[in-house]
Backbone and ligand atoms as CSV (ligand in chain L), in Angstrom:
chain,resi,resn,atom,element,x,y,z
A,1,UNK,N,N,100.829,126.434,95.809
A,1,UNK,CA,C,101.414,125.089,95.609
A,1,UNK,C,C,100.336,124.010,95.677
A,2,UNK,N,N,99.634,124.317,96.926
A,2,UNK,CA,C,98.549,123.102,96.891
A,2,UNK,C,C,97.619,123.032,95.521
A,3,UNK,N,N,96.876,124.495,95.640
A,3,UNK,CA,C,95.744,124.256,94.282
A,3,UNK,C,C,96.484,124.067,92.902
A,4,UNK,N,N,97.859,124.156,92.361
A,4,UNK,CA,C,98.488,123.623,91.588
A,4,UNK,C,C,98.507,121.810,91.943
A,5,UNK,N,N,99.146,121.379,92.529
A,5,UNK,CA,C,99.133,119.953,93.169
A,5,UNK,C,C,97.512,119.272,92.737
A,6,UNK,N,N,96.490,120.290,92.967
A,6,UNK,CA,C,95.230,119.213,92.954
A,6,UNK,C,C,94.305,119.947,91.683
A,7,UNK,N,N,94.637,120.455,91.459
A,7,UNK,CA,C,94.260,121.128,89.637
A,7,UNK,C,C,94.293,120.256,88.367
A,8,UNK,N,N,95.755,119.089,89.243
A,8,UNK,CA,C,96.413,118.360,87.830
A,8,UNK,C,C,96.561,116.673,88.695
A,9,UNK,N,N,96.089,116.058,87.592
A,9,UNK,CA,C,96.445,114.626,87.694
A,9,UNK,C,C,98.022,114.966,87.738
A,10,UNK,N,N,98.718,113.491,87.956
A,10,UNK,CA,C,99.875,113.535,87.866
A,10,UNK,C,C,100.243,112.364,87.089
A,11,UNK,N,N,101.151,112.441,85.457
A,11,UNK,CA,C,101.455,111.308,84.935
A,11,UNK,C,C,102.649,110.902,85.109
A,12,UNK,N,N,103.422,109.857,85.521
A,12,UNK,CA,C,104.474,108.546,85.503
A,12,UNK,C,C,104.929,108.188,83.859
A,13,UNK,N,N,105.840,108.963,83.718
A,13,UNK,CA,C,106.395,108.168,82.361
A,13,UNK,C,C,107.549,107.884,82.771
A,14,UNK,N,N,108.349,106.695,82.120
A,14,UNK,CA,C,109.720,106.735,81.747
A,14,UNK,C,C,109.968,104.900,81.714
A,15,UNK,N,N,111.387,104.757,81.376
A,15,UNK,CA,C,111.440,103.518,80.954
A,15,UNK,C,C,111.040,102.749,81.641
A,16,UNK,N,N,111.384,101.051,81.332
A,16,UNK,CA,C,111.004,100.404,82.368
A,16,UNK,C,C,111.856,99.839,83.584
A,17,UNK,N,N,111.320,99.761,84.921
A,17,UNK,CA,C,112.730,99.578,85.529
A,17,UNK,C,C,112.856,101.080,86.388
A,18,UNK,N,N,111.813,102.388,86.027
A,18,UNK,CA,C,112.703,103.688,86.181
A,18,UNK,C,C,111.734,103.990,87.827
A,19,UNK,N,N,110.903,103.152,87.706
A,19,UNK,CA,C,110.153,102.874,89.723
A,19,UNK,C,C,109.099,103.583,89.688
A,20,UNK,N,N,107.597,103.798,88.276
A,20,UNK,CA,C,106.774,104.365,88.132
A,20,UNK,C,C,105.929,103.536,89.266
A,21,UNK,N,N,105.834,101.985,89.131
A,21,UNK,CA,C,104.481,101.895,90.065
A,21,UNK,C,C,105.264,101.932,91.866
A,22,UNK,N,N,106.305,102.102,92.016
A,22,UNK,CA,C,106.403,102.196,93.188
A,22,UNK,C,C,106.167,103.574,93.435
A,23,UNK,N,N,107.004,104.652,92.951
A,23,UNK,CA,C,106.827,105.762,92.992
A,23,UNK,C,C,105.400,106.329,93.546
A,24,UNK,N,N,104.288,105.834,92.156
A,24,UNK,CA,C,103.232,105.351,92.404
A,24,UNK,C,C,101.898,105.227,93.699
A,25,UNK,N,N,102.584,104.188,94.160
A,25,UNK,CA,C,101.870,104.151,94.998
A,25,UNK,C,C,102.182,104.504,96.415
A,26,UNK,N,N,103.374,105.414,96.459
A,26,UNK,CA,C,103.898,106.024,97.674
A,26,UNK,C,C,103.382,107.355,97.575
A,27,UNK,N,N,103.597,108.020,96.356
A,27,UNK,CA,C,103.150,109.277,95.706
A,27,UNK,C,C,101.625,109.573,96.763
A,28,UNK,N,N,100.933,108.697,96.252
A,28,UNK,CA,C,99.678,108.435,96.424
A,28,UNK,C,C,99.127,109.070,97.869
A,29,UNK,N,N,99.685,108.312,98.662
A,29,UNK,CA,C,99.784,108.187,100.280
A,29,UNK,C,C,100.268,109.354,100.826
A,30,UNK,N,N,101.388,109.951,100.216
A,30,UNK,CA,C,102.012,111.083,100.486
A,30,UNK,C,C,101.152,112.416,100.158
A,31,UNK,N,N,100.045,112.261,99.416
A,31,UNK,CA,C,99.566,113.659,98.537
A,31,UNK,C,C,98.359,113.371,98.745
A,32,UNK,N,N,97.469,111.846,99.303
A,32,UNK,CA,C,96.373,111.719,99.186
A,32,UNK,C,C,95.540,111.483,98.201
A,33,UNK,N,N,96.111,110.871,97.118
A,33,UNK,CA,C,95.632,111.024,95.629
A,33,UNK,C,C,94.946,109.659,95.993
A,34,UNK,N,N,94.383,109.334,94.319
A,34,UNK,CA,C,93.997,108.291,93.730
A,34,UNK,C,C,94.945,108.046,93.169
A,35,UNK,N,N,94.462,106.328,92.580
A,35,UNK,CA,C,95.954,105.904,91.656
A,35,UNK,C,C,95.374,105.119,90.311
A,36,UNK,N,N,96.077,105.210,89.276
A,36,UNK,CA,C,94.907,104.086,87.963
A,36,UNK,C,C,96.708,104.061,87.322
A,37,UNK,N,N,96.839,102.624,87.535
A,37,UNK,CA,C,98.306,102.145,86.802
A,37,UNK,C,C,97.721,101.077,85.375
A,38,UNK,N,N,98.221,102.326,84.175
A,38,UNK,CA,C,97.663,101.919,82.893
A,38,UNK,C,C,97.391,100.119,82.543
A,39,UNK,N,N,98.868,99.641,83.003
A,39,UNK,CA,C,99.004,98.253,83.077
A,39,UNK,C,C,98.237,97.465,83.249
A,40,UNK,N,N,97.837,97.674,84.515
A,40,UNK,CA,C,97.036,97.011,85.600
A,40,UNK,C,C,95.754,97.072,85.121
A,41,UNK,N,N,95.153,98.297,84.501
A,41,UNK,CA,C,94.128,98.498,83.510
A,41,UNK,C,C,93.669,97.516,82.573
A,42,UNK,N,N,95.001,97.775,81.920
A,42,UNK,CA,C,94.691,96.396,80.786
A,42,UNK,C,C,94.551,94.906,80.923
A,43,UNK,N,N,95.629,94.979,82.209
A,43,UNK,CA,C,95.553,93.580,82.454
A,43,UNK,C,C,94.277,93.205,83.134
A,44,UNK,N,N,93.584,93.585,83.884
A,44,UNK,CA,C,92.039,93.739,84.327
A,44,UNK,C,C,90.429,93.268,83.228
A,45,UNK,N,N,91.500,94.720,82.069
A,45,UNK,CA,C,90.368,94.772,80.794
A,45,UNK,C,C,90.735,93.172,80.256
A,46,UNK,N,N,91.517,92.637,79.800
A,46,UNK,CA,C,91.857,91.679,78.833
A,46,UNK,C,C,91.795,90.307,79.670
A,47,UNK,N,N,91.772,90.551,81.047
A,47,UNK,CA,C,91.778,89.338,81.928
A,47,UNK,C,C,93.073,88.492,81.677
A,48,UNK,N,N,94.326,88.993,81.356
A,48,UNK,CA,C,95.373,88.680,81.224
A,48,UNK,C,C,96.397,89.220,81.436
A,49,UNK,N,N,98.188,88.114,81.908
A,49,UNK,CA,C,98.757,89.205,82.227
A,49,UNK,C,C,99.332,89.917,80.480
A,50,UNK,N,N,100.353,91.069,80.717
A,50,UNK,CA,C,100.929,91.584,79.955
A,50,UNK,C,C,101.100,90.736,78.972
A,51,UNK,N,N,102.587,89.939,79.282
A,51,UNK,CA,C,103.039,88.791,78.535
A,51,UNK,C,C,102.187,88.080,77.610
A,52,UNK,N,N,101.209,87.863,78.220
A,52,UNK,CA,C,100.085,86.717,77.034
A,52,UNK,C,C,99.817,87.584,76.245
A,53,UNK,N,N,99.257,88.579,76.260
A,53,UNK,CA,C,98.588,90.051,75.605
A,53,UNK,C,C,99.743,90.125,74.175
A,54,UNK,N,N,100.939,90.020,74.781
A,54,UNK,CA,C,101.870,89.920,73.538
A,54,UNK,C,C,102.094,88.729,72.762
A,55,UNK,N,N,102.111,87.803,73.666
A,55,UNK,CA,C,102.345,86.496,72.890
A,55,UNK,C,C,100.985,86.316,71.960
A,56,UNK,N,N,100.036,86.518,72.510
A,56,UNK,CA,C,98.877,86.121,71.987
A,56,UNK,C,C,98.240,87.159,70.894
A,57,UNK,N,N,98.197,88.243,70.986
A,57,UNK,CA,C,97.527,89.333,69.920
A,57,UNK,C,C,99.119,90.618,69.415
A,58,UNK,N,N,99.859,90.208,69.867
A,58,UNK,CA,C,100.691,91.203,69.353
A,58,UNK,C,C,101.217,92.432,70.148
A,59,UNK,N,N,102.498,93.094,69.649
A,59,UNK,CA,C,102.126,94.191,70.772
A,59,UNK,C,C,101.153,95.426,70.177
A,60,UNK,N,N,100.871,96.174,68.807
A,60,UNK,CA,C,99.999,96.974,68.305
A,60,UNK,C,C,99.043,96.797,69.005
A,61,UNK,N,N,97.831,95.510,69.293
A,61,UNK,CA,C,97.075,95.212,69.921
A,61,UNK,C,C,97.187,95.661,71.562
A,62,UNK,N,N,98.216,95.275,72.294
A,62,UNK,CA,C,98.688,96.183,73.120
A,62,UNK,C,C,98.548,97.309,73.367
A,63,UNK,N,N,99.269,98.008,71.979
A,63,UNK,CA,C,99.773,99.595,72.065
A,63,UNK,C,C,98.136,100.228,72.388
A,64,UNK,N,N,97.181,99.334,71.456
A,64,UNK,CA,C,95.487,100.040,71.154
A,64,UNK,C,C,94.722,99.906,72.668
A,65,UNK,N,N,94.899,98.663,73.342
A,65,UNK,CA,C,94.055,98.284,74.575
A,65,UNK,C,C,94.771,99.993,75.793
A,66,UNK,N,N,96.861,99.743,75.355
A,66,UNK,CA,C,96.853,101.136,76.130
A,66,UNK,C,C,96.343,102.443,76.008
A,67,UNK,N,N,96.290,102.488,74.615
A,67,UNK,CA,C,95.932,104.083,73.803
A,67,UNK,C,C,94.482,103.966,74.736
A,68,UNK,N,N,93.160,103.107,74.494
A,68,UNK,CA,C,91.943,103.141,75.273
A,68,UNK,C,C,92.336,103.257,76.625
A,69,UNK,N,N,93.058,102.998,77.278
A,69,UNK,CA,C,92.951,103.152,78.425
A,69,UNK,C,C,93.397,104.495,78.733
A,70,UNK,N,N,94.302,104.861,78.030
A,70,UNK,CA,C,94.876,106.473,78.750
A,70,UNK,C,C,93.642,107.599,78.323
A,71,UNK,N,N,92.729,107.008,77.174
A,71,UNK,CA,C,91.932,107.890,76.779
A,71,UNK,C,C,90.772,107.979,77.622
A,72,UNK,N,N,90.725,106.549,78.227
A,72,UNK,CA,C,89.612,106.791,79.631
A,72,UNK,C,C,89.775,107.223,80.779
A,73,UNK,N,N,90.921,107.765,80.628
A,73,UNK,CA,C,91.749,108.675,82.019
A,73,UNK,C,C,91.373,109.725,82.021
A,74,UNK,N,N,90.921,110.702,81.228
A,74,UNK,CA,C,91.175,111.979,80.758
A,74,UNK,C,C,90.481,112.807,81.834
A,75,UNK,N,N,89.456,111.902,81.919
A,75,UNK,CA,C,88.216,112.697,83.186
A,75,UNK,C,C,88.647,112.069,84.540
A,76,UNK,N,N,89.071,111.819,84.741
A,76,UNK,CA,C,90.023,111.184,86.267
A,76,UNK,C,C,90.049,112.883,86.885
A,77,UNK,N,N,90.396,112.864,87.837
A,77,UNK,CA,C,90.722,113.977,88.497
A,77,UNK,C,C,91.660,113.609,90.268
A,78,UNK,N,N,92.775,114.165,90.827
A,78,UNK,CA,C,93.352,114.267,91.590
A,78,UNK,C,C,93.663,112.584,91.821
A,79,UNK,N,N,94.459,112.202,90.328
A,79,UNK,CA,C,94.485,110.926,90.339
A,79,UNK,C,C,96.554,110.863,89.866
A,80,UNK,N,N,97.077,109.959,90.303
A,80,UNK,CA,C,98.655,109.824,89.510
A,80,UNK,C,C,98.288,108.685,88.622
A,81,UNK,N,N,98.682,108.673,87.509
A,81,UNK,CA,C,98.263,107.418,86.605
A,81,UNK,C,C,99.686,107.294,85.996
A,82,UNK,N,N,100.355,106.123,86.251
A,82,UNK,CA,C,101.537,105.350,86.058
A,82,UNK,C,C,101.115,104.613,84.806
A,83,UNK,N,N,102.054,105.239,83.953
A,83,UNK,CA,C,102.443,104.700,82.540
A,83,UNK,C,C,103.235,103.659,82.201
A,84,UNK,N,N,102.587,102.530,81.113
A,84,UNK,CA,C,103.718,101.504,80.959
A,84,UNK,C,C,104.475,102.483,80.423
A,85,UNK,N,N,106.150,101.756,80.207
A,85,UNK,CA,C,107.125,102.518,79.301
A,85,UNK,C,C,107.309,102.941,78.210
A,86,UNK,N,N,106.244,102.578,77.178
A,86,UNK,CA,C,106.268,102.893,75.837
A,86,UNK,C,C,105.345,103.424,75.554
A,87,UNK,N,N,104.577,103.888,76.742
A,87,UNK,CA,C,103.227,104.564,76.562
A,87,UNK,C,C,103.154,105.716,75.552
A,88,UNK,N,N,104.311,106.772,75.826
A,88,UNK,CA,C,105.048,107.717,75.157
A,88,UNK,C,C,105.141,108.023,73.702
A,89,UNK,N,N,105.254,107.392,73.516
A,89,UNK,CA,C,105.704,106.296,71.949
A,89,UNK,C,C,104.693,106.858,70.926
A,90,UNK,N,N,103.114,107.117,71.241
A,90,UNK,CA,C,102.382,107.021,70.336
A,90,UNK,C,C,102.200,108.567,71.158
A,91,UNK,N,N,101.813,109.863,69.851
A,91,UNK,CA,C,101.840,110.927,70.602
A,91,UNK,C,C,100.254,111.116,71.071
A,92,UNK,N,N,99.140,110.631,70.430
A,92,UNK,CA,C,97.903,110.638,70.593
A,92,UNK,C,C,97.833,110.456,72.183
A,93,UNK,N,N,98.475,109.402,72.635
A,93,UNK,CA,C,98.733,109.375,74.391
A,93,UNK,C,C,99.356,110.334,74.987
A,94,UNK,N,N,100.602,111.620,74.459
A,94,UNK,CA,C,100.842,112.086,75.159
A,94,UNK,C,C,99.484,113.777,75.688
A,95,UNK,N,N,98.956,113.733,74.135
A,95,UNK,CA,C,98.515,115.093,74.043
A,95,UNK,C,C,97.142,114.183,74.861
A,96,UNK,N,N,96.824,113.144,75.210
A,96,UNK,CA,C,95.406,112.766,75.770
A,96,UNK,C,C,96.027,113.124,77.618
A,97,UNK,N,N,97.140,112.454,77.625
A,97,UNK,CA,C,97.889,112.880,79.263
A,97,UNK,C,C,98.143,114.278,79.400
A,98,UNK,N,N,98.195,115.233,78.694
A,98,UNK,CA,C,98.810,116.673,79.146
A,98,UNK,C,C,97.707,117.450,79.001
A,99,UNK,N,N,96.331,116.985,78.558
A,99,UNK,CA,C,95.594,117.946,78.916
A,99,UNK,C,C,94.610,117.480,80.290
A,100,UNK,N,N,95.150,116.799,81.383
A,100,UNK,CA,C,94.857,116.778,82.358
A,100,UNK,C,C,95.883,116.255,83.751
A,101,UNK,N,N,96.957,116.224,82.965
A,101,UNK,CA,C,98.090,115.545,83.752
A,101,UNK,C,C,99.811,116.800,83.622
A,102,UNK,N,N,99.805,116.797,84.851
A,102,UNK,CA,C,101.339,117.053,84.473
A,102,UNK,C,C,101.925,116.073,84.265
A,103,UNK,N,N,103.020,115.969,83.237
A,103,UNK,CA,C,104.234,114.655,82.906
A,103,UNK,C,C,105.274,115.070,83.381
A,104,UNK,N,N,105.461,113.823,84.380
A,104,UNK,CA,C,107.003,113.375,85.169
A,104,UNK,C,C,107.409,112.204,84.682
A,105,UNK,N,N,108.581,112.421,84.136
A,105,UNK,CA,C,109.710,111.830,83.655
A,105,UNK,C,C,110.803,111.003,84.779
A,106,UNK,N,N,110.746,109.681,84.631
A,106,UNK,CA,C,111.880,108.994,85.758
A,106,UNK,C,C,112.561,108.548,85.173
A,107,UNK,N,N,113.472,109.000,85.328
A,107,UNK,CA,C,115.029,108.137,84.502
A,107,UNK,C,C,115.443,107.651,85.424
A,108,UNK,N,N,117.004,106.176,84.910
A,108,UNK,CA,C,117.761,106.435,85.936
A,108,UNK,C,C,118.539,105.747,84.326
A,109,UNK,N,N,120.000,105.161,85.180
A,109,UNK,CA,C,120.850,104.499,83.709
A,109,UNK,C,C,120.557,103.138,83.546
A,110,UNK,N,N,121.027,102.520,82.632
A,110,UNK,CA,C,120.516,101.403,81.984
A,110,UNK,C,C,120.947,100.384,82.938
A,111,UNK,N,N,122.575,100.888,83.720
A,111,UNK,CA,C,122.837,99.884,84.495
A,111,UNK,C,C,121.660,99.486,85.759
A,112,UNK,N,N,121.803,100.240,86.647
A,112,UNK,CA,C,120.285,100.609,87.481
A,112,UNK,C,C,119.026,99.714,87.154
A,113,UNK,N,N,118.919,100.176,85.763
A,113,UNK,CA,C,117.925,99.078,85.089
A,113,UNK,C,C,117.677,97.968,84.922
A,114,UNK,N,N,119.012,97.668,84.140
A,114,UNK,CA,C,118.922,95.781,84.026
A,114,UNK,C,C,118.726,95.186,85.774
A,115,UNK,N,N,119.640,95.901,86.507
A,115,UNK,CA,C,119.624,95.192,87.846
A,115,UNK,C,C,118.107,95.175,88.585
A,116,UNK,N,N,117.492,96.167,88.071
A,116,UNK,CA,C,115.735,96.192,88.616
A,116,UNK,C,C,114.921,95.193,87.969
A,117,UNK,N,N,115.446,95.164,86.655
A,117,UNK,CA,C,113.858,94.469,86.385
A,117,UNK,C,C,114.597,92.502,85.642
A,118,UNK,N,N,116.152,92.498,85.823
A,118,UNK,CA,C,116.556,91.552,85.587
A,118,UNK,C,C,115.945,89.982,85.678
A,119,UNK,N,N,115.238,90.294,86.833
A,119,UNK,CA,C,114.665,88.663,87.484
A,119,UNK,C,C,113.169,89.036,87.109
A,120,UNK,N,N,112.654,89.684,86.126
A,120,UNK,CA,C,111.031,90.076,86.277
A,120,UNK,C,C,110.980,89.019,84.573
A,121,UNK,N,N,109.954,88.113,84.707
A,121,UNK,CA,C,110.187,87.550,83.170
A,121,UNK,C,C,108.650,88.392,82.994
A,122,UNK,N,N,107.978,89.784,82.844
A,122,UNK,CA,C,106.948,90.111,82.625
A,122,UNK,C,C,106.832,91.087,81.976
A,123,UNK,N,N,107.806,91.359,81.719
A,123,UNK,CA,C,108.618,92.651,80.827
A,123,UNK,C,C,108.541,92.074,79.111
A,124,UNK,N,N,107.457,91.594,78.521
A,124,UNK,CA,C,107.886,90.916,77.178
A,124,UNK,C,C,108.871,91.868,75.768
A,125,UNK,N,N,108.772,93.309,76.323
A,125,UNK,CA,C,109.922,94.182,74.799
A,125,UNK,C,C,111.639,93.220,75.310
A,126,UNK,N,N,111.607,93.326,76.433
A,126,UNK,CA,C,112.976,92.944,77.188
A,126,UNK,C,C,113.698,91.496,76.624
A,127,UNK,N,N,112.133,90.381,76.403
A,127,UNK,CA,C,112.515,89.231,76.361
A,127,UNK,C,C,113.635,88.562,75.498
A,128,UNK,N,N,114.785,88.380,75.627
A,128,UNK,CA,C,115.982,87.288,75.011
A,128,UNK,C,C,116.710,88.698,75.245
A,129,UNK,N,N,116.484,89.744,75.289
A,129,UNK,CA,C,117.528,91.140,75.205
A,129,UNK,C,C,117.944,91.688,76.884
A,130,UNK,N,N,117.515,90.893,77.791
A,130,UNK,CA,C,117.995,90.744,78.930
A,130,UNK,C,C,119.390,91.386,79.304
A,131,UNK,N,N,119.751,92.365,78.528
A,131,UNK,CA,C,121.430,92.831,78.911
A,131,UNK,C,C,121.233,94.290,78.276
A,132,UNK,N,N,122.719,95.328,79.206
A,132,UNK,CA,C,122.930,96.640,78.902
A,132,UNK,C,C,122.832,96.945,77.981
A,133,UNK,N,N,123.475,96.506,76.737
A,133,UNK,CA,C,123.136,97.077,75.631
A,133,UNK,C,C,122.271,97.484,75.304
A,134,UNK,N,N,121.060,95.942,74.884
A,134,UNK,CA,C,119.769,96.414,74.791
A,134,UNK,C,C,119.066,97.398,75.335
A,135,UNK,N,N,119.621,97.220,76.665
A,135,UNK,CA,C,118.737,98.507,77.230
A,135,UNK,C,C,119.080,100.095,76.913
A,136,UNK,N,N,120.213,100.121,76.436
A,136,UNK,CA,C,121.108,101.194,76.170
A,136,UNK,C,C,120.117,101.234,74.392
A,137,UNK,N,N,120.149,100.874,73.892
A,137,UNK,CA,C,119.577,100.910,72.297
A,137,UNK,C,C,118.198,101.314,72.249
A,138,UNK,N,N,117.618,100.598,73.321
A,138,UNK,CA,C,116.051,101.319,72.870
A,138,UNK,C,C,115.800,102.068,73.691
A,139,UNK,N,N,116.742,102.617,74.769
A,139,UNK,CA,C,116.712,103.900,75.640
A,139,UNK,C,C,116.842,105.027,75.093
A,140,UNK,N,N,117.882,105.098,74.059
A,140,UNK,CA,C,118.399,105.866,72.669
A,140,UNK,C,C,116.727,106.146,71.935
A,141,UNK,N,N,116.422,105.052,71.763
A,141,UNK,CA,C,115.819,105.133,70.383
A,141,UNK,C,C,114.198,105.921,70.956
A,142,UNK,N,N,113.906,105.735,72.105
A,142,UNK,CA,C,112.807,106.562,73.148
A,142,UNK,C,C,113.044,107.901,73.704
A,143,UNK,N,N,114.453,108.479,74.034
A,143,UNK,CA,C,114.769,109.246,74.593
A,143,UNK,C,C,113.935,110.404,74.168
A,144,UNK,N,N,114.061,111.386,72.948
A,144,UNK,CA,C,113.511,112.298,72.505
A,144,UNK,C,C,111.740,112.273,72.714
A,145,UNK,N,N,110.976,110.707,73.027
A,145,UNK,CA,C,109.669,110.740,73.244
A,145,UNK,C,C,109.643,111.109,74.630
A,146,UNK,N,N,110.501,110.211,75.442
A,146,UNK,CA,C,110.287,111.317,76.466
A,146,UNK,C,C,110.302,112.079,77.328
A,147,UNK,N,N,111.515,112.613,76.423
A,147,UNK,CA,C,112.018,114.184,77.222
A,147,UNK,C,C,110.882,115.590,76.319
A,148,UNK,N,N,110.844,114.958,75.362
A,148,UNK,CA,C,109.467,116.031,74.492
A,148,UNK,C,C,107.980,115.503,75.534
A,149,UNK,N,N,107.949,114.881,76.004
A,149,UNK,CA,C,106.512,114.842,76.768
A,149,UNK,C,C,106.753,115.126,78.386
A,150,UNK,N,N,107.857,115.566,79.022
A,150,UNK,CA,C,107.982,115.594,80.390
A,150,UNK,C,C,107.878,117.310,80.674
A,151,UNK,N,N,106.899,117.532,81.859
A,151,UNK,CA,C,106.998,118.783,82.297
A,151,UNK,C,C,108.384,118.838,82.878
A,152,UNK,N,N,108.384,117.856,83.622
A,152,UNK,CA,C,109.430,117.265,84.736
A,152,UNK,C,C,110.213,116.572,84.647
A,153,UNK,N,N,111.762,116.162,85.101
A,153,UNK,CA,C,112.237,115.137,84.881
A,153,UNK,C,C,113.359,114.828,86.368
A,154,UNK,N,N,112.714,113.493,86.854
A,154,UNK,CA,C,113.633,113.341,88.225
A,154,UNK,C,C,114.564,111.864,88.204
A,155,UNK,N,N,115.335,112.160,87.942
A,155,UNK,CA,C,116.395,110.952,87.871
A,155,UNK,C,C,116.265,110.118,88.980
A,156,UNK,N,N,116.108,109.107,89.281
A,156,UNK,CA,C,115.913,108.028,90.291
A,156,UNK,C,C,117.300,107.558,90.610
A,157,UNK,N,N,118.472,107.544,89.994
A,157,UNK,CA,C,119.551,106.458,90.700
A,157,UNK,C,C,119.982,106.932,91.899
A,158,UNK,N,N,120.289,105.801,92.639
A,158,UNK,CA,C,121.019,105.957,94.516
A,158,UNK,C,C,119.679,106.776,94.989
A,159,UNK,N,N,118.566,106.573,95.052
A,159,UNK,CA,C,117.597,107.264,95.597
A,159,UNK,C,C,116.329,106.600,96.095
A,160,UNK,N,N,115.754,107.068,97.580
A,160,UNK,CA,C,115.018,105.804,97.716
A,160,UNK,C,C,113.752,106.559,97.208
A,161,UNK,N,N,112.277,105.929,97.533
A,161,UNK,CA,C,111.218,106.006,97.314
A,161,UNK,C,C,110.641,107.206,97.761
A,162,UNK,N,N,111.092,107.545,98.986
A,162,UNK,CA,C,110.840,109.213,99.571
A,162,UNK,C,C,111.382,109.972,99.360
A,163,UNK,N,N,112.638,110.169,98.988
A,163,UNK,CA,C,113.891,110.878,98.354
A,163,UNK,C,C,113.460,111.600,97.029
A,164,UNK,N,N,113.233,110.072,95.920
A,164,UNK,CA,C,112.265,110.840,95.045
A,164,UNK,C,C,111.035,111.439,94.883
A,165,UNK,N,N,110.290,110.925,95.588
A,165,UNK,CA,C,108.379,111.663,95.972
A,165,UNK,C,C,108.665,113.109,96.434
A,166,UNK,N,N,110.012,113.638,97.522
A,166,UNK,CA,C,110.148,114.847,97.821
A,166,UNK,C,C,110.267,115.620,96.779
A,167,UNK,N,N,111.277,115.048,96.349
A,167,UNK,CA,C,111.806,116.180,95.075
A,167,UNK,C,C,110.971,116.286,93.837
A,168,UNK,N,N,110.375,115.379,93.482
A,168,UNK,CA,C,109.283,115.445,92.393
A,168,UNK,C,C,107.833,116.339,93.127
A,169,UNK,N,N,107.279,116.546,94.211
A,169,UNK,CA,C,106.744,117.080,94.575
A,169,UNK,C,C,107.118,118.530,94.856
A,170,UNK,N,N,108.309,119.123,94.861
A,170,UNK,CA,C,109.127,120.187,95.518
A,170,UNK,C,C,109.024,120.281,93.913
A,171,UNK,N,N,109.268,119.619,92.761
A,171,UNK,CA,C,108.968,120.789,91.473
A,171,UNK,C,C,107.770,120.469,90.559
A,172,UNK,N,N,106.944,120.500,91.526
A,172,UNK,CA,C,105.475,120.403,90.879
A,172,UNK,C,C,104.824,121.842,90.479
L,1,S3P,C1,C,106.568,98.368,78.050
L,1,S3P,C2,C,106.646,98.573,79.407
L,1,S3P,C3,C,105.827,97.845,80.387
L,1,S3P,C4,C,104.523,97.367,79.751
L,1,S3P,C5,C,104.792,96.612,78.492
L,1,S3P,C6,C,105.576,97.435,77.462
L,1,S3P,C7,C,107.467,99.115,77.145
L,1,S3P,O1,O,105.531,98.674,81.508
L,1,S3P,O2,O,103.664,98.452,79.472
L,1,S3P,O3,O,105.523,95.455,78.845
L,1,S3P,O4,O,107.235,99.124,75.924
L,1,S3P,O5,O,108.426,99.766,77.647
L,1,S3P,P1,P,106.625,99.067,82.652
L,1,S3P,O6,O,107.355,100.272,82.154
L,1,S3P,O7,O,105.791,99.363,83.842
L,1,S3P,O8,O,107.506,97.880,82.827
């Protein structure tokens, strides 16, 4: 179990809202890892937050600053690297994450969702679409990216932060 555990990075996918950087950085503490949250990456690289990144160059521009960043992961080692939510999306990111990462998948439902990230204005795919539906439509329209990229998949609703780290660790 252990030399499985430290053989493999560990990757964070799933929507947004689904508790990758908390997960994250509890994961961390719990297993002793390192941590590199793609986001945080970019926002570092670009000296900006998310939001401007979109307002200002687009999201493609985005999608490229993430694609570089997951590709500078590759040599990381006994690291969890937390994925924005659409990271998925482009498969060049998934096959750059699975040859050094196991992929864990966090779901939970859309309701769950809106109520997490409702008051966050930093979320720019979300912006004016602030309601279930939306979230229900492009949850749909992602699903197959990534349940095709998850070794793993641990549903988060009614569950706290240790609740899930157990059980995602118990099927590592
Ligand atoms: C995005 C999710 C965000 C961030 C960007 C785009 C998406 O990350 O990468 O706003 O397309 O789902 P979180 O999942 O951490 O919110």
């Amino acid at each position: 179990q252990c030399k499985r555990l430290f053989d493999h990075n560990i990757a964070l996918i799933g929507f947004m809202g689904t508790g990758k950087s908390t997960v994250s950085r509890y994961l961390k503490d719990m297993l002793s890892m390192n941590e590199a949250d793609v986001d945080a990456m970019i926002v570092e690289e670009q000296k900006m937050p998310i939001k401007d990144i979109f307002a200002q160059y687009g999201e493609e521009y985005f999608r490229n600053c993430e694609s570089s960043v997951i590709l500078s992961l590759q040599s990381r080692r006994h690291t969890i690297i937390s994925c924005g939510g659409g990271a998925v999306i482009r498969e060049d990111n998934v096959k750059n994450l699975k040859k050094s990462s196991r992929i864990v998948l966090l779901t939970a439902s859309p309701e769950i969702i809106l109520e997490r990230v409702k008051d966050d204005g930093g979320r720019p795919i979300l912006n004016g679409n602030m309601n279930v539906e939306y979230i229900k439509e492009l949850m749909a329209k992602r699903k197959d990216f990534y349940e095709k990229a998850a070794d793993i998949i641990i549903d988060t609703d009614h569950k706290n932060v240790r609740q899930i780290c157990e059980e995602l660790i118990i099927s590592l």
